[in-house]
matplotlib code that plots the C-alpha trace (Angstrom):
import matplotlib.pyplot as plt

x = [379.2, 380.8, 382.2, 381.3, 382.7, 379.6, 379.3, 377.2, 376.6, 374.1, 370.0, 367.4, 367.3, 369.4, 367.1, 368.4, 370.3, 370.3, 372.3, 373.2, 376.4, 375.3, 372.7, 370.9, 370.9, 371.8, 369.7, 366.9, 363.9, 360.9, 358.8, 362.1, 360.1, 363.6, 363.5, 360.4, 360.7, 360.3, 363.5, 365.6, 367.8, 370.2, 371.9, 370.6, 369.4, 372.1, 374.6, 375.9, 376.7, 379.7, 380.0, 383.7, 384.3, 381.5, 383.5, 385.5, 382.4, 380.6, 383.4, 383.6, 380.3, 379.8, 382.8, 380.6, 377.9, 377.2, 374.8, 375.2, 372.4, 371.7, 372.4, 370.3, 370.8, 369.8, 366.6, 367.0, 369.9, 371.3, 374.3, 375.6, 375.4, 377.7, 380.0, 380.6, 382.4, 385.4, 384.7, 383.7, 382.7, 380.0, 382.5, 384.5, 381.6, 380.5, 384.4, 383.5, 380.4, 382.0, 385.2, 382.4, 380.5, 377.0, 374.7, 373.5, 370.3, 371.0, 368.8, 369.7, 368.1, 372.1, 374.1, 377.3, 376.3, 378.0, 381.1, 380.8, 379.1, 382.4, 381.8, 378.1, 378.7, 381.3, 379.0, 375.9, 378.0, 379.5, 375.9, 372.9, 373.2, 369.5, 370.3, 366.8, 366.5, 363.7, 362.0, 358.7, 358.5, 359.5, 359.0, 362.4, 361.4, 359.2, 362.1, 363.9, 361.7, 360.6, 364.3, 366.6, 370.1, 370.4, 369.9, 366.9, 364.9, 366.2, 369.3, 368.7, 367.0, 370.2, 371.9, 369.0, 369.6, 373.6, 372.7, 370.7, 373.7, 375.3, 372.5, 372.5, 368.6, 367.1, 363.8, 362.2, 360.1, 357.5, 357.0, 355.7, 353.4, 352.5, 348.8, 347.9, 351.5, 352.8, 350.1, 348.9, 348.4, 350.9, 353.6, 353.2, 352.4, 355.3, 358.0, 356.1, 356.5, 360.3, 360.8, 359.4, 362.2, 365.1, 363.7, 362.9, 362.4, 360.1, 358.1, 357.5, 354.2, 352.5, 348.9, 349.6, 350.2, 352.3, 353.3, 353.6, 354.6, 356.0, 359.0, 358.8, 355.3, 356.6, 359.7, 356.5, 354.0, 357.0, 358.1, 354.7, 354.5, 357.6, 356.6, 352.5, 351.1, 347.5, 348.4, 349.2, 345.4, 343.9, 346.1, 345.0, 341.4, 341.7, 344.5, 344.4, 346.8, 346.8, 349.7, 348.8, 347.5, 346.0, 345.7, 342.1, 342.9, 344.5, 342.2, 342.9, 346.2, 346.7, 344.7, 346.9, 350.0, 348.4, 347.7, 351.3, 353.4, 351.0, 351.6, 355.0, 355.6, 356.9, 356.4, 354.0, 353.3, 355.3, 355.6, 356.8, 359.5, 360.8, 360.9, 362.9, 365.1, 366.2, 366.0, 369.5, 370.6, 370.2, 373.2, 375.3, 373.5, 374.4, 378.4, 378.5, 378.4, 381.7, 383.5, 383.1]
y = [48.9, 46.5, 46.5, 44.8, 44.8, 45.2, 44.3, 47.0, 50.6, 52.2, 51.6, 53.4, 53.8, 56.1, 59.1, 58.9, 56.8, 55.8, 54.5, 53.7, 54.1, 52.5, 50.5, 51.2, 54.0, 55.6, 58.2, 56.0, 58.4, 56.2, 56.1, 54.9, 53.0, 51.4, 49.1, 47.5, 43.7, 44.0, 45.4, 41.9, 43.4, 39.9, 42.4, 44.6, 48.2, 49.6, 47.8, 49.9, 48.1, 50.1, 49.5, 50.0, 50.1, 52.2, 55.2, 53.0, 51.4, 54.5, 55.7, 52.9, 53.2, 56.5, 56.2, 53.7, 56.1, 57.5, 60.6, 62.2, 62.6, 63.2, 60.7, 60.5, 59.0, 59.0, 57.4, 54.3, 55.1, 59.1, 59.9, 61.9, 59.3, 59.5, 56.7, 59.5, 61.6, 59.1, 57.4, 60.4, 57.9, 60.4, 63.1, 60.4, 59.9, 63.5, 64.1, 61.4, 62.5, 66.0, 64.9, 62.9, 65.4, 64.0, 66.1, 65.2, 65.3, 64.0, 63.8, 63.9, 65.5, 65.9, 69.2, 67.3, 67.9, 71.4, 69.5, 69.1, 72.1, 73.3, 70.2, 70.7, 74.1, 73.0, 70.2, 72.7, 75.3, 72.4, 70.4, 70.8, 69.9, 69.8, 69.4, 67.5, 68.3, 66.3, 68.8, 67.3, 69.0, 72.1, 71.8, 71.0, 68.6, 66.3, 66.4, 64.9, 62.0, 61.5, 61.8, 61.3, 60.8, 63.6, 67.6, 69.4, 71.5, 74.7, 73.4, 71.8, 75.2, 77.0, 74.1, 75.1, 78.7, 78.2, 76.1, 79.2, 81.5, 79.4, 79.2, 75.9, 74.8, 72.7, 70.6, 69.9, 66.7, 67.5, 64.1, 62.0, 64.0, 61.6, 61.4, 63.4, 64.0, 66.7, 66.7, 70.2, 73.5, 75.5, 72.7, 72.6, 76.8, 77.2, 75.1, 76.2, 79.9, 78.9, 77.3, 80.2, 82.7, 80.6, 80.1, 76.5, 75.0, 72.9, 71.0, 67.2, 65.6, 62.3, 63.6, 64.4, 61.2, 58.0, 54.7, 51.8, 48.0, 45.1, 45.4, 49.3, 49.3, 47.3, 49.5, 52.7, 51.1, 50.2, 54.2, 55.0, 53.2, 54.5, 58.1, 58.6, 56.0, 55.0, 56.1, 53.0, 52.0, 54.6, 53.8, 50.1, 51.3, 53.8, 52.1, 48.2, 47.2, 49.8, 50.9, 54.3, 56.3, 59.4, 62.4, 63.0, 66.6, 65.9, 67.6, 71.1, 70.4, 70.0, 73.4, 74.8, 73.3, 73.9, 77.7, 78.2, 76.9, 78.6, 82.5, 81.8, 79.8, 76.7, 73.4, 71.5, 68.0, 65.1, 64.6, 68.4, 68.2, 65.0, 65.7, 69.4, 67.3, 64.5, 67.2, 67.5, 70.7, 70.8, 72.6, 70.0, 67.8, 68.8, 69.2, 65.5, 64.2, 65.4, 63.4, 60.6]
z = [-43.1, -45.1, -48.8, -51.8, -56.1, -57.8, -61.3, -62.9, -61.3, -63.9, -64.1, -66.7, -70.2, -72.4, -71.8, -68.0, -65.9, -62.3, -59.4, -56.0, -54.7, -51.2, -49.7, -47.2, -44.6, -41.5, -41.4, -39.1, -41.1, -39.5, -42.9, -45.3, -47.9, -48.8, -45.6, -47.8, -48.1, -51.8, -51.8, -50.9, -48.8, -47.3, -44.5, -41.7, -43.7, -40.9, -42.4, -45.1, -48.7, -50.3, -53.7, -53.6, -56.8, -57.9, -59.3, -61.7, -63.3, -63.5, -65.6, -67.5, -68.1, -69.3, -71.7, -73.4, -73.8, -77.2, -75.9, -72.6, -70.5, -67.1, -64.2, -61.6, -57.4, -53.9, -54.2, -52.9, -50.3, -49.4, -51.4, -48.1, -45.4, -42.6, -44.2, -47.1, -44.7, -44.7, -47.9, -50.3, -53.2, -53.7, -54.5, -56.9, -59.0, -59.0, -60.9, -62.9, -64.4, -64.8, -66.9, -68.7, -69.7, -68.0, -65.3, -62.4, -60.1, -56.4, -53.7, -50.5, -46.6, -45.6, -45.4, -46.6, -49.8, -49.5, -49.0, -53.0, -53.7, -55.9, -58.0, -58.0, -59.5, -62.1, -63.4, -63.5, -65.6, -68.1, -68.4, -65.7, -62.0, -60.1, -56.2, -54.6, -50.6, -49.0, -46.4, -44.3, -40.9, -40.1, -36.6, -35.0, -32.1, -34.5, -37.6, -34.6, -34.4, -38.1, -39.2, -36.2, -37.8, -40.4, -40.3, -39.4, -42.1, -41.1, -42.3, -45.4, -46.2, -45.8, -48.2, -51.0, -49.9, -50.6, -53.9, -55.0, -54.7, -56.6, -59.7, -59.1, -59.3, -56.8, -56.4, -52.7, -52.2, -50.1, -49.1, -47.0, -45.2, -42.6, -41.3, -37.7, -37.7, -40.1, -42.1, -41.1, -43.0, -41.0, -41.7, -45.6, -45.7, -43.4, -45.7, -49.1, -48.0, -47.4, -51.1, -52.6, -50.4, -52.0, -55.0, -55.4, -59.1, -58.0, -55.3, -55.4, -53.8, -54.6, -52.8, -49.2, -47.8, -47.6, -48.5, -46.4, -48.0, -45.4, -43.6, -43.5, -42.3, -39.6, -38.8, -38.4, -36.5, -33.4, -34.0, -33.6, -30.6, -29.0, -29.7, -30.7, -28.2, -29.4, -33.0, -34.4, -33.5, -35.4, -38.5, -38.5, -38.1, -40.9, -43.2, -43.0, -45.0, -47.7, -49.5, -50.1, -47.2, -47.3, -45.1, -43.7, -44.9, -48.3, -50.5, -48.5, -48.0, -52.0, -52.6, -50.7, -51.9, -55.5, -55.0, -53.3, -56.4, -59.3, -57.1, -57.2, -60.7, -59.2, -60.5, -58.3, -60.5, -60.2, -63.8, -64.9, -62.1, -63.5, -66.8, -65.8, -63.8, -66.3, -69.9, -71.1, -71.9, -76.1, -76.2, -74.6, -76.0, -80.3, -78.7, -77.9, -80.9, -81.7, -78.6, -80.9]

ax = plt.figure().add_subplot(projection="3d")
ax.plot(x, y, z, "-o")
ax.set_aspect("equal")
plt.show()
């Protein structure tokens, strides 16, 4: 890894923000769309960017803030890499957005997120904390494979189970479900079944596939190779060069997904879990305006 002063910490519009405390990953996830070209990266995606001075800005930042809102991260890069374990920058911003007065949504597939569960908890009682956990196999030898550096799904279960107890709500991205890999109906009944025991807001899918762009199509096709042999062929075959590709069974795959979340009153579209995730709590929201 290696450090860097960044100038500016914060992304979005005043209705939410974002950010990044790192770039990159370690987590070696074979699909990571953030190895993508588009993104620029001048450094190898293993090498870790620390935005040093991360917590400092975000505080400055959110002092400047007239209306508090929720902040948003780990979209681009995991919040809970294994750099965090020395570093804990995650944990310095979490007590900044707390004495702030903002919430929080994180997403993350690590288990050191309980590390800052207490936090977590404090924020979620003083404004809203929503904990994302990204769950795609739930076979153990395969999560392995698809997501070699990081906990398996059994785990990450027990982190939303742990969140629950807490009353801390939490949102699973069901995504990507990769084709004539995990794209099967016991996988997504098996983890479905799982968010409705531990009482998942929410489950995130963009239609039962995924996305490939240059640079991390690249990085799949030569994991393909090194553990589906032949695989790669049929993908070229089927796929090209698409960006988005489809599972052969994504329409029954959906119905299933679809008819899981309405039985058990979770949100299952893209849009209604966003805009649960990033609503301020009105509450908070009217006391505000009196820090001012």
């Amino acid at each position: 890894m290696h450090f860097v002063e960044t100038k500016g910490i914060l992304t979005g519009s005043s209705g939410h923000y974002g950010m990044n405390i790192y770039r990159g990953c370690s987590h070696g996830c074979i699909y990571c769309d953030s190895r993508s070209t588009c993104y620029q990266f001048t450094h190898p995606f293993e090498d870790i960017e620390v935005k040093q001075n991360a917590p400092e800005l975000l505080d400055r930042a959110l002092k400047s803030k007239r209306k508090k809102c929720m902040i948003g991260t780990g979209s681009m890069s995991d919040p809970y890499m294994h750099c965090e374990e020395k570093l804990r920058l995650t944990r310095k911003c979490l007590k900044v957005i707390l004495q702030n007065g903002f919430g929080i949504a994180i997403q993350t597939k690590s288990d050191r997120i309980l590390q800052d569960i207490d936090l977590l908890d404090e924020i979620n009682h003083s404004a809203k904390c929503v904990v994302e956990i990204t769950l795609t196999t739930y076979d153990d030898n395969l999560c392995r494979i698809l997501e070699p550096n990081v906990c398996n799904t059994k785990r990450r279960i027990e982190v939303l189970e742990e969140m629950q107890k807490r009353g801390i709500p939490t949102i699973v991205w069901l995504t990507p479900i990769l084709p004539y890999i995990n794209d099967t109906e016991d996988n997504i009944r098996t983890i479905l079944n799982e968010c409705v025991r531990v009482g998942v807001k929410g489950v995130i899918d963009f239609g039962m596939g995924l996305t490939l762009r240059d640079g991390d199509r690249e990085y799949f096709y030569a994991a393909l190779d090194n553990y589906f042999p032949g695989l790669k062929k049929e993908y070229i075959k089927r796929y090209g060069n698409s960006y988005e590709l489809a599972s052969p069974n994504a329409g029954k795959l959906m119905e299933l997904f679809q008819r899981i979340c309405k039985a058990n009153g979770i949100l299952s579209s893209p849009e209604d879990c966003f805009r649960y995730m990033f609503e301020f709590p009105e509450k908070v929201s009217q006391m505000s305006i009196f820090d001012f």
